[in-house]
C-alpha positions in Angstrom: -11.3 -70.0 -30.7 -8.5 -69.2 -33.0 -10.6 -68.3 -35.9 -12.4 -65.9 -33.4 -9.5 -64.1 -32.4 -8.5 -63.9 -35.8 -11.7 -61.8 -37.0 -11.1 -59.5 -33.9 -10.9 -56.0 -34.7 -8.0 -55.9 -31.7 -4.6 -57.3 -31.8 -4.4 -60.9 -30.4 -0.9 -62.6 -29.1 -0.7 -65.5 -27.4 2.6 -66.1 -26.1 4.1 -69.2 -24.3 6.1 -69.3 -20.9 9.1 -68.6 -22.4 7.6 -64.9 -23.5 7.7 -66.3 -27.4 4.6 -65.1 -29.7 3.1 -68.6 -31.0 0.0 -66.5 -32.3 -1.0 -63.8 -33.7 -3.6 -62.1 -35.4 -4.0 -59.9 -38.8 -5.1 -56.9 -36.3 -2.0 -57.6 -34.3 0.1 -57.7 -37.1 -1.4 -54.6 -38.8 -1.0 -52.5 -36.0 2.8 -53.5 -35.6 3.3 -53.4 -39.3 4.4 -56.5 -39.5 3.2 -59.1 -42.3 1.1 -62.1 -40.7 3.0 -65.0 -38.8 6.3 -62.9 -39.1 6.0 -62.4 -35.6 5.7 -66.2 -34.7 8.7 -67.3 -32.7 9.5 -63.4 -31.4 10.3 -62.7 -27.9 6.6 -60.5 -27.1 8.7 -58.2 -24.5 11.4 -57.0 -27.3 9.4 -57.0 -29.9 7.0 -54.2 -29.2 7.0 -54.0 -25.0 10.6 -53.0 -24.2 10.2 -49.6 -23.2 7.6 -47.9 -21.1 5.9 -44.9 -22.0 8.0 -42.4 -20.8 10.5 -44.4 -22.6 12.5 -45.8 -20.0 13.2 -49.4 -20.2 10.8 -52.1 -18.9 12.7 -55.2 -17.1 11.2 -58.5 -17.7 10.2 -58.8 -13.8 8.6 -55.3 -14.4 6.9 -56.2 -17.7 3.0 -56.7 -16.9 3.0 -59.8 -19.6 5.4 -61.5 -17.9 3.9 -60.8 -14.6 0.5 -62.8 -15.4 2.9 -66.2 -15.7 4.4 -65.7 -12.1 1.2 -64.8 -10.5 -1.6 -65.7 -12.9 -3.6 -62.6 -12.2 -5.2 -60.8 -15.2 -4.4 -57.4 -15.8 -5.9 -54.4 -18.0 -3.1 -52.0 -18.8 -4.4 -48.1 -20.0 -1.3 -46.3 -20.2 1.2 -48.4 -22.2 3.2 -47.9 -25.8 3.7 -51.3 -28.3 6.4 -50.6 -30.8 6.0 -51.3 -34.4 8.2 -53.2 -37.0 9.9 -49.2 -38.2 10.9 -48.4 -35.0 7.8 -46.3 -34.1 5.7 -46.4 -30.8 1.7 -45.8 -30.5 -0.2 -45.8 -27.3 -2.0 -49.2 -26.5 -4.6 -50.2 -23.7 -4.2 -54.1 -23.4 -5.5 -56.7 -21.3 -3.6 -59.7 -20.0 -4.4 -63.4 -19.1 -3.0 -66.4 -18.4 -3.9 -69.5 -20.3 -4.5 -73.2 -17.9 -5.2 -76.8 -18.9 -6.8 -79.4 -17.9 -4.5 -79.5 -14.6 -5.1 -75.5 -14.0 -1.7 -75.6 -14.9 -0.4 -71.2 -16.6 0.7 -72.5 -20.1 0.6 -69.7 -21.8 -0.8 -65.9 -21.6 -2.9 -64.2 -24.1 -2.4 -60.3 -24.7 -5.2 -58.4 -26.8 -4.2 -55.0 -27.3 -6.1 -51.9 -29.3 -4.8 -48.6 -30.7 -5.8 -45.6 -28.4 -3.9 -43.0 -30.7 -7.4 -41.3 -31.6 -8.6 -41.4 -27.6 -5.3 -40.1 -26.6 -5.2 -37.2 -29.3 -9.1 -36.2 -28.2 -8.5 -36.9 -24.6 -4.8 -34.4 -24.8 -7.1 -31.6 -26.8 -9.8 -31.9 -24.1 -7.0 -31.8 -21.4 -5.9 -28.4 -23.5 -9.4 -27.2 -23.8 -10.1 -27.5 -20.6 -6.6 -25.6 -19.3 -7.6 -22.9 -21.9 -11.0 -22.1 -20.3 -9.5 -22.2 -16.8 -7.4 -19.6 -17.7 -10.1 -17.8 -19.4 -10.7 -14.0 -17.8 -14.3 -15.1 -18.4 -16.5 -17.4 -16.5 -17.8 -20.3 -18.0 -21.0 -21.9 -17.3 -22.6 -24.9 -18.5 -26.1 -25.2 -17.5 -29.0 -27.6 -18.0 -31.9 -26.1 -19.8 -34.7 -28.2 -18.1 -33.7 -27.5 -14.9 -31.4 -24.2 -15.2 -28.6 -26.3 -13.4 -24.9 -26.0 -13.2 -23.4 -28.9 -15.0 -20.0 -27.4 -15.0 -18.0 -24.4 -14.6 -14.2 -23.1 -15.0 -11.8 -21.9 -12.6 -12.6 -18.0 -12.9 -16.4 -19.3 -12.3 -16.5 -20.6 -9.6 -13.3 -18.2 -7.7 -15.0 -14.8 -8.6 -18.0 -16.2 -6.5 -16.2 -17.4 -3.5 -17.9 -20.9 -4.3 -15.9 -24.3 -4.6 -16.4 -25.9 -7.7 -18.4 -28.7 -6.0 -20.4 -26.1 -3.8 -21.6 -24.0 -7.1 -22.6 -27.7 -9.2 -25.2 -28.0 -6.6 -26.7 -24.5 -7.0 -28.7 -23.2 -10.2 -28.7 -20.0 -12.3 -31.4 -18.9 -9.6 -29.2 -18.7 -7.1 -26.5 -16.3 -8.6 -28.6 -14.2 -10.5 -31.3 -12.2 -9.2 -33.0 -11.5 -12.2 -33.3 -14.6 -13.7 -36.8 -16.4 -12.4 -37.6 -20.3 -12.6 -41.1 -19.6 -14.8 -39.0 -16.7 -17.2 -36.3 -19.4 -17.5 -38.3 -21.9 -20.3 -38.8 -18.7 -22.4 -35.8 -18.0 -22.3 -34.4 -21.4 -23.1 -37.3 -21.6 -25.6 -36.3 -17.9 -27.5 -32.2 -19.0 -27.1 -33.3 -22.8 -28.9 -34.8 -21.1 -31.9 -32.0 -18.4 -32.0 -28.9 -20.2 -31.4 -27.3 -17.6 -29.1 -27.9 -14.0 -27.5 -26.5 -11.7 -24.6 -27.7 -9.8 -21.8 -26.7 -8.0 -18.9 -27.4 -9.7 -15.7 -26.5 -10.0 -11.8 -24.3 -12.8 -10.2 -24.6 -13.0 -6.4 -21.6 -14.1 -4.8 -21.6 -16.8 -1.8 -21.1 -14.0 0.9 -24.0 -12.3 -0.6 -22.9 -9.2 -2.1 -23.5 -8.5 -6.2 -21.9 -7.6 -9.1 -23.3 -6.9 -12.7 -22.1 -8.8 -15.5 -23.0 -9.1 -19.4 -23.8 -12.7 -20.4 -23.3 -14.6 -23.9 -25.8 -17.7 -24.2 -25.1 -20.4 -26.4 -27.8 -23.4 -27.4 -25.4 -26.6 -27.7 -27.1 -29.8 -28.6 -24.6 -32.9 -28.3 -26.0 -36.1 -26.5 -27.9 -33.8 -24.9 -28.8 -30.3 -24.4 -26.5 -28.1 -23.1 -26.6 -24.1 -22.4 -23.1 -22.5 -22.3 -22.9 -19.1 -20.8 -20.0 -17.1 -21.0 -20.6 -14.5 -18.2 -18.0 -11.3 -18.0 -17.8 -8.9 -14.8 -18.4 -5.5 -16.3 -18.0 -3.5 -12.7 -15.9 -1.7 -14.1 -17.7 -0.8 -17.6 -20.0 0.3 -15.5 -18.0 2.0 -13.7 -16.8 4.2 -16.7 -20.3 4.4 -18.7 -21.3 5.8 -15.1 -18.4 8.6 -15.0 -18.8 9.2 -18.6 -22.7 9.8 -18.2 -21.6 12.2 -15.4 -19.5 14.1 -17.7 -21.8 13.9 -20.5 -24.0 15.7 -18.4 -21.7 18.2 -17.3 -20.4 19.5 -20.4 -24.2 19.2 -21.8 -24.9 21.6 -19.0 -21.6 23.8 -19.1 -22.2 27.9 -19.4 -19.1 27.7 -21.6 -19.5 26.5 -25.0 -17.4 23.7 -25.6 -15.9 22.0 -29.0 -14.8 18.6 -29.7 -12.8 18.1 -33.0 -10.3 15.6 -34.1 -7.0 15.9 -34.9 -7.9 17.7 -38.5 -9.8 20.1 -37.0 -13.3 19.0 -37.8 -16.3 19.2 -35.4 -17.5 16.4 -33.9 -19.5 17.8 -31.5 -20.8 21.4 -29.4 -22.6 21.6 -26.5 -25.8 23.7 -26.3 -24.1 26.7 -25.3 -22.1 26.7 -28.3 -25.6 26.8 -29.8 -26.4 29.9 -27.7 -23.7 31.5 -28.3 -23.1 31.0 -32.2 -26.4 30.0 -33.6 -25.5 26.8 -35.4 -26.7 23.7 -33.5 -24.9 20.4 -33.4 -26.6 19.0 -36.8 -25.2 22.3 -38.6 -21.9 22.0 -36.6 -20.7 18.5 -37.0 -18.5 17.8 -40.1 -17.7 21.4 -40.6 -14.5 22.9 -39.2 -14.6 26.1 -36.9 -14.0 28.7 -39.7 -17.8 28.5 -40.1 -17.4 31.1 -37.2 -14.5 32.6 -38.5 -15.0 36.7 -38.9 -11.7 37.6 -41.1 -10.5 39.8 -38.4 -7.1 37.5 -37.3 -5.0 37.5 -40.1 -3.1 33.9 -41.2 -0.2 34.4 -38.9 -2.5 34.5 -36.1 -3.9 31.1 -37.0 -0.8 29.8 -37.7 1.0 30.2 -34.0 -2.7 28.5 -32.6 -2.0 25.6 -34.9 2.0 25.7 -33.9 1.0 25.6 -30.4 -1.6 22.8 -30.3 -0.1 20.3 -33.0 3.0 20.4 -30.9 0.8 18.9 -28.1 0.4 22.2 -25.6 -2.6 24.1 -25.2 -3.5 27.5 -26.7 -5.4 30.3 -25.1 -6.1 33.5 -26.4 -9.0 36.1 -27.5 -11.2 35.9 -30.8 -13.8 37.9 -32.5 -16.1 35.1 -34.2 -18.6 35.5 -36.3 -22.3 34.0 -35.4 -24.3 32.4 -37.7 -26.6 35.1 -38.3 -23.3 37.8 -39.4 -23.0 39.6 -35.4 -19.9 39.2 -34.0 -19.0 38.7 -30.6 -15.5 38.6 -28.3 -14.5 35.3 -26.6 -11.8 33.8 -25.0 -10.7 29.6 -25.2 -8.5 27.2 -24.2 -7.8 24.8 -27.0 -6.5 21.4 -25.3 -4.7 18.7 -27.4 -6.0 14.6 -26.4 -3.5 12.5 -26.5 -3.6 8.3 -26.9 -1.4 6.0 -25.0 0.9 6.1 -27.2 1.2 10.1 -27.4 -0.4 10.7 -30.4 -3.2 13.5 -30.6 -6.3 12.0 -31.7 -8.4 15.0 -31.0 -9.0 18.7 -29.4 -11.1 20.3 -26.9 -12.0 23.8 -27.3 -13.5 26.1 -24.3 -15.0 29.1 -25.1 -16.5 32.2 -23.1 -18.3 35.1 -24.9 -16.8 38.2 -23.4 -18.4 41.0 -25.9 -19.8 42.7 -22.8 -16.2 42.5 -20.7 -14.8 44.0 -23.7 -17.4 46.4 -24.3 -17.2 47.9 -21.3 -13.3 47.7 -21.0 -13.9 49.9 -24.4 -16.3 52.2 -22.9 
């Protein structure tokens, strides 16, 4: 039996009813850092069991070791600490059981023990990992690819649905999202396999039936098993904004009044189509240039100057031109020039809106 213990990979002590070590093995002895048999004739509970693991003294009635010789129970221990010879600590699970003879009489108590550092460090990171994606804006899915089941899910998940986490582990991507079918769901799996990952933009349906869209990252993880990971992100309010800026899109496209996007140096980065109607030169010709393209030589530098005064020092300039179309007529208008400014106040473009007035001022002539 001895020779047994001593080829185990875990630490073997076999201490007497006194609480004295009478054996040990190398793995015990390696893990405390102690040589072999220097332990022989040590009390087990001050030698490396003294303290608890949030470092508060263990008594010798509290002490599990010494517990198995008052009640003969065995015990298995998964939370403990064993000091070593240098004064340092590592986290142990151990088991402990008494020893009988012949008479079914406790003699003695063996303790095998094994270093959990490396469980402990990966079990702490998971613990981490798993906060982080709780706290995640994001929802995170893990799904079975046969069966398009919910394995798990985080916090954010499971909340922005109005689900419980136990409620939403029995549903199935076919539930939430209305656009997902059980026979398109193998191709998909099938085409995310072969690529590794992609993204789309989807539906999620939430338990009191209402929907929102979302854009969804897919990730192919093959561990013990398969495993798809979505990472699915409520873009309402992208939506939201691509929706309002469609809406303006299409009402400067449409505007009567030519209109002129530069930045902040004064180049063009884009004209609407009156512009076109107005000047001749279409976007294509436009863009890159700056707006002297138009420029008829009739405002002297001075003139030019005050606009730039005005507009660099974030207000907005309006006034009357003569312009110069791209086929050499020139025509009267009148603009508002609008600094854009960032959060922070800095102009990172301007907006230019232009009215051809060459009749008005025609007939004001006439």
């Amino acid at each position: 039996l001895e020779l047994t213990m001593s080829s185990m990979e875990e630490g073997v002590h076999r201490v007497d009813l006194n609480g004295v070590i009478v054996f040990e093995n190398r793995a015990a002895a390696r893990m405390l850092g102690w040589e072999l048999d220097q332990l022989l004739g040590r009390p087990a509970h001050l030698t490396m069991h003294h303290t608890k693991p949030d470092g508060t003294p263990y008594t010798l009635d509290e002490c599990p070791i010494y517990a198995t010789f008052r009640d003969g129970v065995s015990r298995l221990v998964a939370d403990e600490v064993f000091w070593r010879k240098d004064g340092t600590s590592f986290p142990v699970e151990y088991a402990t059981a008494p020893i009988r003879n012949d008479q079914n009489e406790i003699v003695a108590s063996v303790v095998t023990f094994r270093d959990v550092t490396e469980r402990k460090r990966v079990k702490d990171a998971l613990k981490l990992f798993r906060a982080l994606v709780d706290q995640s804006n994001d929802a995170v899915e893990v799904v079975d690819p046969e069966t398009g089941c919910f394995l798990d899910i985080n916090e954010k998940g499971h909340l922005a649905l109005g689900y419980s986490r136990e409620e939403l582990l029995a549903l199935s991507v076919f539930d939430l999202d209305p656009t997902v079918s059980q026979a398109a769901f193998p191709r998909i799996v099938e085409d995310l396999r072969k690529s590794g990952a992609m993204t789309w933009e989807g539906i999620r349906k939430r338990k009191d039936g209402s929907t929102f869209p979302v854009e969804v990252n897919l990730k192919y993880v093959p561990l013990d098993r398969d495993y798809v990971v979505a990472v699915v992100r409520d873009i309402t309010e992208r939506k939201g904004a691509e929706e309002q800026l469609r809406l303006h899109a299409t009402a400067l496209e449409a505007a009567a009044n030519a209109i002129v996007i530069t930045n902040r140096d004064g180049t063009i980065v884009w004209v609407n189509p009156a512009f076109t109607e107005f000047t001749g030169y279409t976007l294509e010709e436009a863009a890159g240039q700056k707006p002297s393209i138009i420029r008829s030589g009739e405002h002297d530098a001075a003139y030019y100057k005050t606009l730039w005064d005005t507009i660099l020092a974030g207000q907005p300039w309006r006034g009357e031109m003569i312009n110069r179309r791209k086929d050499g007529t020139t025509y009267f208008e009148e603009q508002t020039i609008t600094p854009v400014m960032d959060e922070t106040g800095e102009i990172t473009n301007f907006i230019a809106i232009k009215q051809d007035v060459t009749e008005r001022k025609q007939a004001e002539e006439a």
